[in-house]
C-alpha positions as CSV (number, residue, x, y, z in Angstrom):
1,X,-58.2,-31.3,-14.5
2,X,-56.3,-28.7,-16.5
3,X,-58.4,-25.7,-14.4
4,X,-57.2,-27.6,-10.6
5,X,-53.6,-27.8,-12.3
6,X,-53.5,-24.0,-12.8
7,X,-54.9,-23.4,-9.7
8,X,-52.3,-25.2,-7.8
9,X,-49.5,-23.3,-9.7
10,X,-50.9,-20.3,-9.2
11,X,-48.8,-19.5,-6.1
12,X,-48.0,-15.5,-6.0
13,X,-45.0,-14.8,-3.3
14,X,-47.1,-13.5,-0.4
15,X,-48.3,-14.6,2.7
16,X,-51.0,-17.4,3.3
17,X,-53.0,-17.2,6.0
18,X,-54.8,-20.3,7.5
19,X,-57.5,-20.2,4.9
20,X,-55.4,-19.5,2.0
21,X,-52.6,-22.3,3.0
22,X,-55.4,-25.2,3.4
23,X,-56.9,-24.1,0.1
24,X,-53.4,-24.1,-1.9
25,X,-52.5,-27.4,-0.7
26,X,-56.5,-28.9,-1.6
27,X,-55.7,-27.9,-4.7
28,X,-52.2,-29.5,-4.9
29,X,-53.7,-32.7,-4.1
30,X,-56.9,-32.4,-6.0
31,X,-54.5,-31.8,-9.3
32,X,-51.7,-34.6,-8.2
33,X,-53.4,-37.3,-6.2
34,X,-51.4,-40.0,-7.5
35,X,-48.2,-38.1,-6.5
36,X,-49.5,-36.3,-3.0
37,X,-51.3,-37.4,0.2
38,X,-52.7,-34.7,2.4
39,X,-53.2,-35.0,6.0
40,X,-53.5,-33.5,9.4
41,X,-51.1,-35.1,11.9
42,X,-53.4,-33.1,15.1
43,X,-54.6,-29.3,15.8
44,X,-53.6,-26.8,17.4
45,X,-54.5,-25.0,20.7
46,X,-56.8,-23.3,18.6
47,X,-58.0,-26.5,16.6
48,X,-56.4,-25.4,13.4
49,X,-55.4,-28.7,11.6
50,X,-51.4,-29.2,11.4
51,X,-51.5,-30.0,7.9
52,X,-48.8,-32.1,5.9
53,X,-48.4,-33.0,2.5
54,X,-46.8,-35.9,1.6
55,X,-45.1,-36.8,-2.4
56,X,-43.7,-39.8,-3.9
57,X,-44.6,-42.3,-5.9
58,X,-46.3,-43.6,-3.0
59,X,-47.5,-41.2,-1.5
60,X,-50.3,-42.8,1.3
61,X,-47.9,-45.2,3.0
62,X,-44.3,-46.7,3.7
63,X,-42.5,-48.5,0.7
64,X,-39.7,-50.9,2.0
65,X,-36.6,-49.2,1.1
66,X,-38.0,-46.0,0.5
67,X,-36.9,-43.6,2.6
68,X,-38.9,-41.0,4.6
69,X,-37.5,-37.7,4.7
70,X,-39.6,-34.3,6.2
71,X,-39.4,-30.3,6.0
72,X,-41.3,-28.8,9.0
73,X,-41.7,-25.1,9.2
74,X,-42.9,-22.2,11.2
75,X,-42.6,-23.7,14.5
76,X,-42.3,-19.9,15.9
77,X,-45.1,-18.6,14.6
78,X,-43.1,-14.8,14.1
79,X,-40.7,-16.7,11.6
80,X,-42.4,-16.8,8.1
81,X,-39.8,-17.0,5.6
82,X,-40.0,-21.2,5.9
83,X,-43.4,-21.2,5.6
84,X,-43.6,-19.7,2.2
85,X,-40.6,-20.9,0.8
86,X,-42.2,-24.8,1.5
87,X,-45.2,-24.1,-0.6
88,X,-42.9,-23.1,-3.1
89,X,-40.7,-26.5,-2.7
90,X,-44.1,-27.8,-2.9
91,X,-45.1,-26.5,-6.3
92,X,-41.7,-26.8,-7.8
93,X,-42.3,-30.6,-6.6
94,X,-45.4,-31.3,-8.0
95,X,-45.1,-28.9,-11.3
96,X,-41.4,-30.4,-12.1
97,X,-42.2,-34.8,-11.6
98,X,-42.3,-36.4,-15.4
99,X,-40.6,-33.5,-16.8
100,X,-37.4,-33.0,-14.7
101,X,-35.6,-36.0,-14.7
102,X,-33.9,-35.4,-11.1
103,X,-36.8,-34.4,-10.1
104,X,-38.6,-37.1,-10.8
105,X,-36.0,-39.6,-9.7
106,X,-35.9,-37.8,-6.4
107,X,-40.0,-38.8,-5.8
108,X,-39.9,-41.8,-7.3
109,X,-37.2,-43.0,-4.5
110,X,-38.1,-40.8,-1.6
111,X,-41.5,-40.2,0.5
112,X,-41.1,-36.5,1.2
113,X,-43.4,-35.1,4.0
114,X,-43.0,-31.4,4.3
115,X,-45.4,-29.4,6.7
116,X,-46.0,-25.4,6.4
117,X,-46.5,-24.5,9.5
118,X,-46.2,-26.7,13.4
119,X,-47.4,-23.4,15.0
120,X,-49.9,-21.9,12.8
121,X,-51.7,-19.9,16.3
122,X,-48.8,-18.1,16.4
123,X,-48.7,-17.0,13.0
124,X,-52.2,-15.8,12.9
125,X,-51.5,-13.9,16.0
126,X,-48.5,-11.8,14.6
127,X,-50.8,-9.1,13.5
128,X,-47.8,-6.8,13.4
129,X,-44.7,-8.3,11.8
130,X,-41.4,-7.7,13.3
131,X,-37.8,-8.3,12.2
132,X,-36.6,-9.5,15.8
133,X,-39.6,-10.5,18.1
134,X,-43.1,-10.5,18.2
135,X,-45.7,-13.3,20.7
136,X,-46.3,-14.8,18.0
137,X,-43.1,-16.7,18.4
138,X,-44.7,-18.4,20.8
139,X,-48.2,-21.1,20.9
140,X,-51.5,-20.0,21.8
141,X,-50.5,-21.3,25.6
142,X,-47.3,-19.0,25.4
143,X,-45.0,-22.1,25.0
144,X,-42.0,-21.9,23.0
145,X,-42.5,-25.0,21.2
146,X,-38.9,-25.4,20.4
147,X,-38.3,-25.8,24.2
148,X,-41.1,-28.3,24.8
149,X,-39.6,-31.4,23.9
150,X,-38.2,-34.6,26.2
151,X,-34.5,-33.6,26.7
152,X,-32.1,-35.9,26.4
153,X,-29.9,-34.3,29.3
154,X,-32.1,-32.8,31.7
155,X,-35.8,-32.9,33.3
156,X,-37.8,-30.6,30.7
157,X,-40.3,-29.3,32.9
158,X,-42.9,-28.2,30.8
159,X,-45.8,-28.9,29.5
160,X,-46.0,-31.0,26.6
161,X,-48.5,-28.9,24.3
162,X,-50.8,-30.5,21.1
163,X,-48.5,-28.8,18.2
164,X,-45.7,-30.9,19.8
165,X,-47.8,-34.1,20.8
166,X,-49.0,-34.7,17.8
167,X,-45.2,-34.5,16.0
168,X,-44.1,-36.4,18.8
169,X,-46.4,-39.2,17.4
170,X,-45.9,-38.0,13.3
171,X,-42.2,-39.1,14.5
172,X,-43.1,-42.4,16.3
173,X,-46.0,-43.6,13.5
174,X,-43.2,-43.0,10.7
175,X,-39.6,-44.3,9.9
176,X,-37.8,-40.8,9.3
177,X,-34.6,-40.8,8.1
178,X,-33.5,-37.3,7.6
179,X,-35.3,-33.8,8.3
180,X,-34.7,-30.3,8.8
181,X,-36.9,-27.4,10.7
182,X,-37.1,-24.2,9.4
183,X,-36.5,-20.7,11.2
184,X,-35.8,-17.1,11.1
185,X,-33.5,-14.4,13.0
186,X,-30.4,-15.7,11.6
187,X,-28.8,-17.3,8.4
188,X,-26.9,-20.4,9.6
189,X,-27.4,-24.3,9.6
190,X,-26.9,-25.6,12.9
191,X,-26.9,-29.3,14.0
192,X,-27.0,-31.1,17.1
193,X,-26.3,-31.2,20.2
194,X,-28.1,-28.2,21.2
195,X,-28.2,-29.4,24.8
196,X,-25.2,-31.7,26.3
197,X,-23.2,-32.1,29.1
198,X,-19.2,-33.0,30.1
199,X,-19.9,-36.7,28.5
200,X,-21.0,-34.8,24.9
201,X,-17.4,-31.9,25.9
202,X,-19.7,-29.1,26.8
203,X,-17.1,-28.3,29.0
204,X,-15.1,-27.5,25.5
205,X,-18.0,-25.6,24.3
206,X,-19.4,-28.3,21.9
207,X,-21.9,-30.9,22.2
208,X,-20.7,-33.6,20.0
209,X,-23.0,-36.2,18.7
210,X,-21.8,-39.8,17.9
211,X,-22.4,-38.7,14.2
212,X,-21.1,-35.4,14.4
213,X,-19.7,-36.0,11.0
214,X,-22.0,-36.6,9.7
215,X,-24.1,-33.7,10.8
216,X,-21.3,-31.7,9.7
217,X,-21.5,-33.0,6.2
218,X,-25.7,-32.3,6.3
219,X,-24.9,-28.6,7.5
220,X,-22.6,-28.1,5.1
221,X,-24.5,-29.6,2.3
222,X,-27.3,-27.0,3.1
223,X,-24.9,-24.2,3.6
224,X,-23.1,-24.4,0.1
225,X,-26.2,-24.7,-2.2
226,X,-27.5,-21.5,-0.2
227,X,-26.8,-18.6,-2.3
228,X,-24.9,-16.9,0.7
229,X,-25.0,-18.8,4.6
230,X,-21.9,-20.7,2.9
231,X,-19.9,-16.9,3.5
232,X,-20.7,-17.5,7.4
233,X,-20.9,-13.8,7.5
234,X,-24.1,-13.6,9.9
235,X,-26.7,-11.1,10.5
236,X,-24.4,-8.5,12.4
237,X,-20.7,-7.7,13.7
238,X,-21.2,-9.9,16.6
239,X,-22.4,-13.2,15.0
240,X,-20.2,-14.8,12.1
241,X,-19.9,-18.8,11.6
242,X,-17.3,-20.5,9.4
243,X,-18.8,-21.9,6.6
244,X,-22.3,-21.2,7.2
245,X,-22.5,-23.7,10.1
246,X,-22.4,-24.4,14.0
247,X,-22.9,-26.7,16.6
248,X,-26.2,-25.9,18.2
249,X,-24.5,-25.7,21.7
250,X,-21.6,-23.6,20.9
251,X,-24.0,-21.1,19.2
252,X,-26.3,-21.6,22.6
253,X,-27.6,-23.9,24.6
254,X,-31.0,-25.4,24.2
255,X,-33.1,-27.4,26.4
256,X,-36.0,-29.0,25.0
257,X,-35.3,-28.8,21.3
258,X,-37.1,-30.5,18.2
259,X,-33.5,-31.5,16.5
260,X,-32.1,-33.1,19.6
261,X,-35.6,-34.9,20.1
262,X,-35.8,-36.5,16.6
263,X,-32.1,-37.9,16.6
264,X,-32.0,-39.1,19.9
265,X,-35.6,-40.8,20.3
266,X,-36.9,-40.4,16.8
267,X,-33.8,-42.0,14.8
268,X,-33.9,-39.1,12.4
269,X,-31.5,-36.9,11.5
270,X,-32.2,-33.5,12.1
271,X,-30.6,-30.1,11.8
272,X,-31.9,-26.4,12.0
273,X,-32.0,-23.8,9.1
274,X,-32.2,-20.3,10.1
275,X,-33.0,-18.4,6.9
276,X,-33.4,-15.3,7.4
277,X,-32.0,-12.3,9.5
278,X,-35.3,-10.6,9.7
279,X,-37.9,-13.1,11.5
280,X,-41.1,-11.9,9.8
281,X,-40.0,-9.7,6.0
282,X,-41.6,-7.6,3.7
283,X,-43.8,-9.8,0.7
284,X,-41.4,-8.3,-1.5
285,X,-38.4,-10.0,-0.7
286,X,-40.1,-13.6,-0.8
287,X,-39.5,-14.4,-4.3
288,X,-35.4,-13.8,-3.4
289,X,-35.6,-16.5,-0.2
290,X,-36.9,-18.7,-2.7
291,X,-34.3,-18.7,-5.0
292,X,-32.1,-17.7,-2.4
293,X,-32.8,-21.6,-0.6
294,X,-34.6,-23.3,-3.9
295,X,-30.8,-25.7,-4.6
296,X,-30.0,-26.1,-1.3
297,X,-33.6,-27.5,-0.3
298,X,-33.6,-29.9,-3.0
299,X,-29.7,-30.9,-2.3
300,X,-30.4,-31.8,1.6
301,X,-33.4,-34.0,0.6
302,X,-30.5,-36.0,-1.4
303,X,-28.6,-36.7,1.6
304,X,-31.8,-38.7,3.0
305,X,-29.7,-41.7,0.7
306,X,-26.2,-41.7,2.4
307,X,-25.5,-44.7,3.9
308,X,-26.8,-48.4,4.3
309,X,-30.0,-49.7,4.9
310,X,-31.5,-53.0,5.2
311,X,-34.0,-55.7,6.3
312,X,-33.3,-57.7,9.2
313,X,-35.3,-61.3,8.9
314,X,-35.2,-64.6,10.1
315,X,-34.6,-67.9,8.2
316,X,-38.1,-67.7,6.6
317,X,-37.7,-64.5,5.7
318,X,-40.2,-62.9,8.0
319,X,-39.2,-59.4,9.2
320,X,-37.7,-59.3,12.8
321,X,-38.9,-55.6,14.6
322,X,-36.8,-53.9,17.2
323,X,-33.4,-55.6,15.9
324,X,-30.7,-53.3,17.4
325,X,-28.4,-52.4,13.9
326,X,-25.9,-49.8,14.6
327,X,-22.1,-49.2,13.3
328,X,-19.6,-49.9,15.1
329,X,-18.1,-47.1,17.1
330,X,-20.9,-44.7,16.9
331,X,-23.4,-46.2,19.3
332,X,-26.5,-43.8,20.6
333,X,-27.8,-43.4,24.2
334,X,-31.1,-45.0,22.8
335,X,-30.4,-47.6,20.3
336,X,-31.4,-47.1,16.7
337,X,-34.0,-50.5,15.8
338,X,-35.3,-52.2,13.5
339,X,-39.4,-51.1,12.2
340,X,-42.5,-53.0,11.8
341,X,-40.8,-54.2,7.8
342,X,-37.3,-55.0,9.5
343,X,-35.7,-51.9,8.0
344,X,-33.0,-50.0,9.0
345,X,-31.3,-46.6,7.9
346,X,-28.2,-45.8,8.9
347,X,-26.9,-41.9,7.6
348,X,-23.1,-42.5,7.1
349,X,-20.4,-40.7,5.1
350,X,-18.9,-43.0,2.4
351,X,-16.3,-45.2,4.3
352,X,-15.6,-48.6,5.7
353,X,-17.5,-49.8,8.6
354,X,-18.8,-52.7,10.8
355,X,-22.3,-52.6,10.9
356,X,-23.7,-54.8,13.9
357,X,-27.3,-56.6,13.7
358,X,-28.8,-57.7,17.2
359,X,-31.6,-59.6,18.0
360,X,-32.1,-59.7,21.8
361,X,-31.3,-63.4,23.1
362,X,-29.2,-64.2,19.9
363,X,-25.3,-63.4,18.7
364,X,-25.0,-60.8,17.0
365,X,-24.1,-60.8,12.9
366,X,-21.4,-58.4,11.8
367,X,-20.7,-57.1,8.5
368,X,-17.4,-55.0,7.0
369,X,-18.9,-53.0,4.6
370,X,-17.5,-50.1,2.1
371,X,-20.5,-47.5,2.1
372,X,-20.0,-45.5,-1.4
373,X,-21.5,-41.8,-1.9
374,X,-24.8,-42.9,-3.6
375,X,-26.7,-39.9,-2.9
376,X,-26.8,-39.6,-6.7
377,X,-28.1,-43.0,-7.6
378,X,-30.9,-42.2,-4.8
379,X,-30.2,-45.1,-3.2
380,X,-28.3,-46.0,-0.1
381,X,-25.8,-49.1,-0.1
382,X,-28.2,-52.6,0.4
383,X,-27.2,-54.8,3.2
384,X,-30.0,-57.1,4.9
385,X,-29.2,-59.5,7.7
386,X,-30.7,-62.7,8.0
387,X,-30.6,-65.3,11.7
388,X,-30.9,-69.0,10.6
389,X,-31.3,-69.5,14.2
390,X,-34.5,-67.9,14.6
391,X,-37.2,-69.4,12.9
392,X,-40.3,-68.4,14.4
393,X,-42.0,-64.6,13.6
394,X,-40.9,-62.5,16.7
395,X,-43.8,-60.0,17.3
396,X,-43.2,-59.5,21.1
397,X,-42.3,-55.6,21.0
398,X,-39.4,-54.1,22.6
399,X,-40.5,-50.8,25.2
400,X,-39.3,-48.1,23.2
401,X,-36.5,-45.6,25.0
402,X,-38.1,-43.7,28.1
403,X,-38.3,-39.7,27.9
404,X,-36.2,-39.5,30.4
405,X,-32.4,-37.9,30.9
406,X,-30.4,-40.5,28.9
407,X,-27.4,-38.4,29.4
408,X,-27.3,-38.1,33.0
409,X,-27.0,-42.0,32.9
410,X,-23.5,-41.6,31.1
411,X,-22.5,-38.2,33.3
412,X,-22.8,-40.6,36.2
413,X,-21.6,-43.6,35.1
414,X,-18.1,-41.5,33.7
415,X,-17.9,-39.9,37.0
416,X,-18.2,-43.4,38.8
417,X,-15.2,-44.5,36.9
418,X,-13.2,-41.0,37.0
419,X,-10.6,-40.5,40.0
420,X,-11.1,-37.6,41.4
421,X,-8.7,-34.9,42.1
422,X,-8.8,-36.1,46.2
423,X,-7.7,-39.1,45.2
424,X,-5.2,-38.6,42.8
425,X,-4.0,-36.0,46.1
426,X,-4.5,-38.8,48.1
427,X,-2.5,-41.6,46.1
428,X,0.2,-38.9,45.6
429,X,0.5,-38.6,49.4
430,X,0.6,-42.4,50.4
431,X,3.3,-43.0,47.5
432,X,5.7,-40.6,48.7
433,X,5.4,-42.1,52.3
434,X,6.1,-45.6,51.3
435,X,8.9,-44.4,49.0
């Protein structure tokens, strides 16, 4: 045991190939299988296993009121700095639980799932790293991966490829909470929308979310624990970004995107870390992005407890699945529901709020609740809703949101309701006649 534990920690600041990554995190799990769970969520083009390693105290499966939170890295295979600096996350993990104390409260209250590498054909294909572009950036089918998601506001046209299948069903098999992807070219946190339209004020230059305050608060969070994206000071003269942060679409629009997929359809929270200026660095300089990213990955993983969650039962206590629960005010395109267990998780800033439970067929329950920052007590405020009225186990399933355009629905239905600028003409006209 004590020769697999100082294999595991034995992690040198330098680059793992395929081989070299799969053996490391064998031998994580081989010295802490109580505390880890490794698995492969699919392959590649190339059939290299898409591996994740999961920690908690329960590390195999869901816990009721245990949140799930996930790292994913390397989804352009050219940008490496994330896929080093998460082995590194892992082994400060792993090497830290039953001696750090926040540490250990952190795992003991949160299934983390953090995975190395979505693309790991590109990497291996990058035989010539490059500070700004190689094809490695793309899969072995030369898709950008980060473009070959559903899109919430237009048709995505391409071809759904396995790296992004098998997250697509990581996502739907798993209640995520909170998450972050991992890139390189740039140093900046940037949170959705990365797409929108005039409903979302693209026409302003922002995309806003119905939680863009709380994404706000997440990029910020990860920007002031970085040693320097909080100076918003950019790679060059032409990029800066107050505060370390941005609005995905007022940086550039993005059609396709993992961030956008995961809050709309995947209930999760998502934002993007761009960690680097130079995509693929010298070995040299890894040991720097580690400490340069080590506070602010722990910090973010925190935030997975903002917020109120619950179970939603009826009067037996039985768990009702695919109750709608949602605050008031802040409603999504695609409803966020209830799981298998009844739970929800709702990410919100400390405040007051109405939080609505709806089972289809039945009135609604509302609760006023004051939601207190307890990202410290690693716990999110505890509200469960019960309906006497329903006292039979509901198992029928509701059809979970199509991958379709949500957003065009609301474009159209806001133009239905919008005078145009003929009639408003039009109406002038007649009044000034009748007058």
């Amino acid at each position: 045991i004590l020769c697999l534990a100082s294999a595991a920690a034995a992690l040198e600041f330098k680059y793992h190939h395929t081989e070299e990554l799969e053996e490391y995190l064998r031998g994580v799990h081989a010295a802490y299988p109580s505390l880890t769970h490794l698995h492969s969520i699919g392959r590649s083009v190339e059939g290299r296993d898409l591996w994740v390693l999961v920690l908690g105290r329960f590390p195999t499966h869901h816990k009721i009121g245990i949140p799930e939170f996930k790292y994913v890295a390397n989804m352009h295979g050219d940008e490496t700095v994330g896929r080093e600096i998460l082995l590194h996350l892992i082994d400060f993990l792993v090497t830290s639980y039953g001696h750090n104390p926040v540490i250990t409260r952190l795992l003991n209250n949160t299934r983390i799932h953090i995975m190395p590498t979505m693309n790991p054909d590109g990497f291996e294909a990058t035989k010539v790293p490059d500070c700004y572009y190689t094809r490695g950036r793309y899969n072995r089918n030369g898709e950008d991966l980060n473009r070959n998601f559903p899109d919430a506001f237009e048709n995505n046209s391409a071809s759904i490829q396995p790296e992004t299948r098998a997250v697509m069903d990581w996502i739907k098999n798993e209640t995520f909470v909170l998450s972050a992807n991992l890139h390189g070219g740039a140093l900046v946190a940037s949170y959705t929308f990365d797409n929108g339209n005039p409903v979302t004020g693209s026409l302003k230059g922002y995309s806003r979310s119905p939680d863009d305050d709380v994404f706000i608060h997440l990029a910020r969070t990860y920007s002031s624990n970085h040693a320097s994206m909080y100076k918003g000071t950019g790679c060059d003269n032409r990029q800066s970004f107050p505060e370390g942060i941005t609005n995905g679409y007022s940086w550039y629009q993005l059609e396709g995107g993992m961030q956008d997929y995961n809050y709309v359809w995947g209930q999760c929270f998502e934002i993007t870390l761009e960690l680097s200026c130079c995509k693929y660095p010298p070995e040299d300089q890894l040991e720097k992005f580690w400490r340069d990213n080590k506070v602010a990955l722990i910090e973010y993983i925190k935030q997975v407890h903002l917020g109120i969650k619950g179970q939603v039962t009826d009067k037996n206590g039985n768990p009702i699945p695919n109750a709608i629960v949602e605050a008031k005010g802040r409603p999504h395109v695609c409803p966020y529901r209830t799981n298998e267990q009844g739970e929800y998780f709702l990410l919100l800033l400390p405040g007051t709020y109405v939080i609505n439970a709806t089972v289809p067929g039945f009135k609604s329950m509302l609760k006023t609740v004051e939601i207190p920052d307890n990202t410290g007590n690693f716990s999110a405020l505890k509200r469960d809703f019960s309906f006497p009225e329903i006292s039979d186990k509901i198992t029928s399933r509701v059809a979970s949101c199509p991958k379709t355009p949500l957003y065009q629905e609301l474009t159209r239905a806001s133009a239905a309701v919008k005078p145009t600028v003929h009639i408003l003409v039009l109406m002038t006209i007649i009044l000034v006649i009748f007058k």
